[in-house]
DRENDO-1510 file (C-alpha; in Angstrom, 1 decimal, always signed):
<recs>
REC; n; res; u; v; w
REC; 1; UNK; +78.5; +128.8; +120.2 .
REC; 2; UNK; +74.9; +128.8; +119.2 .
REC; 3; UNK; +72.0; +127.9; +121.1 .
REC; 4; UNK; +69.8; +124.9; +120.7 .
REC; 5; UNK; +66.1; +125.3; +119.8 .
REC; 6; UNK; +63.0; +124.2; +121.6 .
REC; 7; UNK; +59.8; +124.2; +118.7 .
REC; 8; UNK; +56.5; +123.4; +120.6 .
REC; 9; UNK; +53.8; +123.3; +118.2 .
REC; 10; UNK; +50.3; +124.0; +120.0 .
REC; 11; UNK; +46.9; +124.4; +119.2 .
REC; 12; UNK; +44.6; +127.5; +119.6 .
REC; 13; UNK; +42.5; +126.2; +122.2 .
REC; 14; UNK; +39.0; +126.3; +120.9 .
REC; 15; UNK; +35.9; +124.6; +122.4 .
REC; 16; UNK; +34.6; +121.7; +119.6 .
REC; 17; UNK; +37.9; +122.1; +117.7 .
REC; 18; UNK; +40.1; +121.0; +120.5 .
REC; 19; UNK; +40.9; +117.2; +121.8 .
REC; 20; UNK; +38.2; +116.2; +119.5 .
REC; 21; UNK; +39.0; +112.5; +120.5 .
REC; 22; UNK; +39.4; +113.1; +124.2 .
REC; 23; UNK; +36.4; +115.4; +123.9 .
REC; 24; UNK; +34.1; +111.9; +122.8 .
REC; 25; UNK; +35.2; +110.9; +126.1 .
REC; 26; UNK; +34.7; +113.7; +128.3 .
REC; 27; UNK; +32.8; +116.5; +126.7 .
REC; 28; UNK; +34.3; +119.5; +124.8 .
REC; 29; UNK; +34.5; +121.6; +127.7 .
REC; 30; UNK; +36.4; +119.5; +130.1 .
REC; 31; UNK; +38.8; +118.3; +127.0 .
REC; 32; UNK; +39.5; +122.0; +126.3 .
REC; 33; UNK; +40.0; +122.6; +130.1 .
REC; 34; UNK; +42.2; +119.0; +130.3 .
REC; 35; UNK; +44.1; +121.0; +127.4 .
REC; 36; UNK; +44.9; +123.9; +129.0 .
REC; 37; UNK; +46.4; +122.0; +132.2 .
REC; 38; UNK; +48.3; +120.1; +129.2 .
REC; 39; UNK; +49.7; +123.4; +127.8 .
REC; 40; UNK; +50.6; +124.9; +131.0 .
REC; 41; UNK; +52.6; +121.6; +132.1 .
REC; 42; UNK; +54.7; +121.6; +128.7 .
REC; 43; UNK; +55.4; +125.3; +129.1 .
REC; 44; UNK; +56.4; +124.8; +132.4 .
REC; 45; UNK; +58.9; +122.1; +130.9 .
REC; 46; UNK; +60.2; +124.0; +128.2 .
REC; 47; UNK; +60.8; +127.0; +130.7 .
REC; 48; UNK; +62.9; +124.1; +132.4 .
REC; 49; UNK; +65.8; +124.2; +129.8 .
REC; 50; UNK; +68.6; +126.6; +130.3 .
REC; 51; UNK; +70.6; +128.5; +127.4 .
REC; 52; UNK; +67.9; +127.5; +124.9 .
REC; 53; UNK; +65.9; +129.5; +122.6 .
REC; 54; UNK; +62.0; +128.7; +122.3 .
REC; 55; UNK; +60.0; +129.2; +119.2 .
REC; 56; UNK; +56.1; +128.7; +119.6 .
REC; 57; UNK; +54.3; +127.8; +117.3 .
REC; 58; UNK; +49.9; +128.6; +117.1 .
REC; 59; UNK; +48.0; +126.5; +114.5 .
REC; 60; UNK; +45.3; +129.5; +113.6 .
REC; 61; UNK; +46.8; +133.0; +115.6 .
REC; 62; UNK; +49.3; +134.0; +117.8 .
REC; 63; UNK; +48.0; +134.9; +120.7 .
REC; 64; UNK; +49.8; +137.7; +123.1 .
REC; 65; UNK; +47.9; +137.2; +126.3 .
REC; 66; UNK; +48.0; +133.7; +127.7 .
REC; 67; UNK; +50.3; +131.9; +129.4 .
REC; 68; UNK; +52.8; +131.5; +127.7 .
REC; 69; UNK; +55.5; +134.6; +128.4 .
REC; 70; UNK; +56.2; +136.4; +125.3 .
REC; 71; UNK; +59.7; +137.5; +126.8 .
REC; 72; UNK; +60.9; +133.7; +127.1 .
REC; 73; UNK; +59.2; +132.4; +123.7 .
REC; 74; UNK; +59.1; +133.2; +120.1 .
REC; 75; UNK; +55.8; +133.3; +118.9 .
REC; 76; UNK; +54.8; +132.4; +115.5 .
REC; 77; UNK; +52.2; +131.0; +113.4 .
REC; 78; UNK; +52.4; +127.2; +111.6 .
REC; 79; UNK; +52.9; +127.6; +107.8 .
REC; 80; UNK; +52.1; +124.5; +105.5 .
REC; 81; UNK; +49.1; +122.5; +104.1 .
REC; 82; UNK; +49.6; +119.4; +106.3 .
REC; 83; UNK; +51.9; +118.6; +109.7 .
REC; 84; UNK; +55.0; +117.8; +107.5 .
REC; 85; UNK; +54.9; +120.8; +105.9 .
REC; 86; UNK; +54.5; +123.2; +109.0 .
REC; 87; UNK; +57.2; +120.9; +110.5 .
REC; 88; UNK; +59.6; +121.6; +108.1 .
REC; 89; UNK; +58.9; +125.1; +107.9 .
REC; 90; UNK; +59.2; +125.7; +111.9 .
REC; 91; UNK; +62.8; +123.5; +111.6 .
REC; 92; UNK; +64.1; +125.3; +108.7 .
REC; 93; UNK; +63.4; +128.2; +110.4 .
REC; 94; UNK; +65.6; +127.3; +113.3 .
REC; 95; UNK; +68.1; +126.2; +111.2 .
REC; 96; UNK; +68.5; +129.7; +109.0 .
REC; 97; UNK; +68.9; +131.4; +112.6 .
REC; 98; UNK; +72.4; +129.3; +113.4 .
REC; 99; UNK; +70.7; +126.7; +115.5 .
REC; 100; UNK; +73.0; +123.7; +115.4 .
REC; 101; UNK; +70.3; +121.3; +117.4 .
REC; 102; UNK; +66.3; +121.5; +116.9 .
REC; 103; UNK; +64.2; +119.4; +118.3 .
REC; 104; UNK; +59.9; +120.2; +117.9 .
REC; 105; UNK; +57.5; +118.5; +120.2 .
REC; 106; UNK; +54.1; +118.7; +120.6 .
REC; 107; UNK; +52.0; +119.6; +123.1 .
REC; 108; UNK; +49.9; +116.8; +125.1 .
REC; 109; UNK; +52.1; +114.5; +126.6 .
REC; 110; UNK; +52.5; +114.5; +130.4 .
REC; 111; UNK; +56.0; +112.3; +129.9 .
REC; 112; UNK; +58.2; +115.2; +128.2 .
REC; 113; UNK; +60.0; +115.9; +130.9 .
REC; 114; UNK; +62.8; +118.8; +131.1 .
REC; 115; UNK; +65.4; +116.0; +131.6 .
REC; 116; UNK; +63.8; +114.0; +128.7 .
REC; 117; UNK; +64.4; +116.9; +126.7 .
REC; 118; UNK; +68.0; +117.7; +127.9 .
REC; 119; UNK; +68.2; +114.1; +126.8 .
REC; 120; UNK; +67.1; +114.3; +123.5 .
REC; 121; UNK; +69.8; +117.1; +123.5 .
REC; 122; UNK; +72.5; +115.9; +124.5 .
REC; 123; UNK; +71.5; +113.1; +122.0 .
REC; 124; UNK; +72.4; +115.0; +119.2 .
REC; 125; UNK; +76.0; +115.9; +120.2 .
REC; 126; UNK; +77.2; +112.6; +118.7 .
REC; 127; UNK; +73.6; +111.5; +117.0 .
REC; 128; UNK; +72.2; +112.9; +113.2 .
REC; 129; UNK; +68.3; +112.1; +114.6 .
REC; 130; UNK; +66.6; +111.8; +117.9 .
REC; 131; UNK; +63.0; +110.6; +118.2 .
REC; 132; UNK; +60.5; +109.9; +120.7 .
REC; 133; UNK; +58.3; +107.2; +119.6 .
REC; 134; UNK; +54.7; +107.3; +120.5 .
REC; 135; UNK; +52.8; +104.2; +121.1 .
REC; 136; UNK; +50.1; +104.8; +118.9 .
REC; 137; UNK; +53.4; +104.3; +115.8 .
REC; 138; UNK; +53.9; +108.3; +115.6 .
REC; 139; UNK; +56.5; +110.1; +117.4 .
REC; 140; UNK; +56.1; +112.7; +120.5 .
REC; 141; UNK; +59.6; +114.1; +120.0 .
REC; 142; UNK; +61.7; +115.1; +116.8 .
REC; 143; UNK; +65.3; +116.3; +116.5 .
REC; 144; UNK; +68.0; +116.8; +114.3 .
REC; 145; UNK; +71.7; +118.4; +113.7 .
REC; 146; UNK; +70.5; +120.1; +110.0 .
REC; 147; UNK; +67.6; +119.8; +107.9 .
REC; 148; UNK; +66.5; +116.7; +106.5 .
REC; 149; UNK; +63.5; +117.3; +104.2 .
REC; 150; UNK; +62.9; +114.0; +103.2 .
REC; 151; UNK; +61.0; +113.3; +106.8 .
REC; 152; UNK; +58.5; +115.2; +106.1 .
REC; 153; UNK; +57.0; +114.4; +102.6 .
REC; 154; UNK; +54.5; +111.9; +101.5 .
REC; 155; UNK; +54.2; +110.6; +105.0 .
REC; 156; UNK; +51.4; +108.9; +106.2 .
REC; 157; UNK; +50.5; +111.3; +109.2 .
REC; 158; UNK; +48.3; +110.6; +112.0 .
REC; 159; UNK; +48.6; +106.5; +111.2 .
REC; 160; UNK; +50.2; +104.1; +113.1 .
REC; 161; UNK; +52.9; +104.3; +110.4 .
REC; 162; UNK; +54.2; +107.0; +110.8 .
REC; 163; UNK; +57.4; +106.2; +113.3 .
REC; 164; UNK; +58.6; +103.0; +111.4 .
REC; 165; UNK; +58.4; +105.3; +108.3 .
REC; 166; UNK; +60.6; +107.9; +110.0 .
REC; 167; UNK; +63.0; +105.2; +111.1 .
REC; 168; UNK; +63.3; +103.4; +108.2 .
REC; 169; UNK; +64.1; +106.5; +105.9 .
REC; 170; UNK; +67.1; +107.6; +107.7 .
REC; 171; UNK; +68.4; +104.0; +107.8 .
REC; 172; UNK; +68.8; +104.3; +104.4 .
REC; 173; UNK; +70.5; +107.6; +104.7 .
REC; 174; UNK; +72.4; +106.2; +107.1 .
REC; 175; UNK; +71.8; +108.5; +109.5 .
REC; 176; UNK; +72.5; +107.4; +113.2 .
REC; 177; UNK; +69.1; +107.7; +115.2 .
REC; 178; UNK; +68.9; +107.9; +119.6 .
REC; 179; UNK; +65.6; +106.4; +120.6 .
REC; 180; UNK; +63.7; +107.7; +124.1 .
REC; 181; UNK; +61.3; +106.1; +125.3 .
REC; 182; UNK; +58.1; +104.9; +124.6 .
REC; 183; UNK; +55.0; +107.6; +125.6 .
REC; 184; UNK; +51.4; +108.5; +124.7 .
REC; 185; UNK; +49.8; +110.9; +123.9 .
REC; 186; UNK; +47.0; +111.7; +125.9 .
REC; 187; UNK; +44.4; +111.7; +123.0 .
REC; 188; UNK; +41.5; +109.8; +125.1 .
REC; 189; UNK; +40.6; +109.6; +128.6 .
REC; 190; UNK; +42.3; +106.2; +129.7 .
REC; 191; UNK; +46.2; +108.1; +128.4 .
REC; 192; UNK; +45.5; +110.8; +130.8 .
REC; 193; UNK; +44.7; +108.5; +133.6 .
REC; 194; UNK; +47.6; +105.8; +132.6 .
REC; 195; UNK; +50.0; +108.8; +133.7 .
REC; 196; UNK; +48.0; +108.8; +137.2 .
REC; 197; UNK; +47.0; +112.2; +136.7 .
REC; 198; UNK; +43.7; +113.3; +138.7 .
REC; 199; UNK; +40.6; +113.8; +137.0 .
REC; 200; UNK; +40.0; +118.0; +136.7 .
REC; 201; UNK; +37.2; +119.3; +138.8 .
REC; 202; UNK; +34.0; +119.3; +137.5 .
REC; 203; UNK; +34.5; +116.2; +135.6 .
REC; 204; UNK; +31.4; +113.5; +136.1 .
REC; 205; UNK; +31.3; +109.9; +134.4 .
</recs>
């Protein structure tokens, strides 16, 4: 039986090109150090999952020294102009290898959970799409049973849009969709305290 698949999609984390928006708030090192506690919590999530496959995907290198085990995650490097077309490229990836459920996440939201993502899998056993809506009108969370190309062109990424776009294009191809709950990213200060997290050390208003 083939495995599910895990994508996480991360960034290279790189002082002034990292968090920019939470950065505003807190100063590009302490965003790129509130990243890397943000990295090492979703690994530690993904690592969660049993008798699933992991594909990691870097936004400028792959990187074979940090922390993310090389022995329990595939690394590769994002393919595409915009987000829907390294998307697509990281699912149909998946999909060529036999995968029969992928779902990609992203990489800075303290409320992906291992059980949320069990969830979402478990979703897909009688589901064609699972989503995690964000509440900023994007999504945290992505899955699917096959490809479906059409979610990822001409969409109006990083805008409010973007989930009631998603949702309203499998309607019409009558697709069944399993919702999880609503979560934020943590994109400024006030999302990483609104999941009661503690301030890093070092950090001064």
């Amino acid at each position: 039986m083939p495995q599910p698949a895990l994508i996480v999609m991360v960034k290279n984390p790189i002082a002034g090109r990292t968090k920019t928006r939470l950065a505003q708030d807190v100063g590009d090192a302490m965003a790129l150090h509130m990243y890397g506690i943000l990295l090492r919590y979703t690994r530690d999530q993904a690592l969660g999952l049993q008798d699933t496959t992991r594909y990691l995907y870097y936004s400028d290198h792959v990187a074979t020294d940090d922390d993310w085990p090389a022995d329990r995650f595939v690394k590769l490097l994002q393919v595409g102009q915009d987000l829907g077309q390294r998307m697509a490229g990281a699912f149909d990836h998946a999909f060529t290898r036999g995968h029969d459920r992928v779902i990609i996440i992203g990489s800075d939201c303290p409320g992906v959970t291992t059980e949320l993502l069990e969830e979402a899998f478990v979703s897909l056993a009688d589901h064609d799409i699972v989503v995690g809506p964000a509440n900023d009108g994007g999504y945290y969370l992505l899955g699917m049973r096959r490809p479906q190309p059409f979610l990822f062109t001409e969409m109006p990424w990083s805008t409010s849009e973007v989930l009631e776009e998603t949702l309203a294009r499998t309607q019409v191809q009558g697709l069944s969709t399993y919702q999880l709950p609503y979560l934020s990213d943590v994109d400024h200060l006030e999302d990483w305290l609104g999941y009661g997290w503690a301030l890093p050390d070092g950090y001064a208003d």
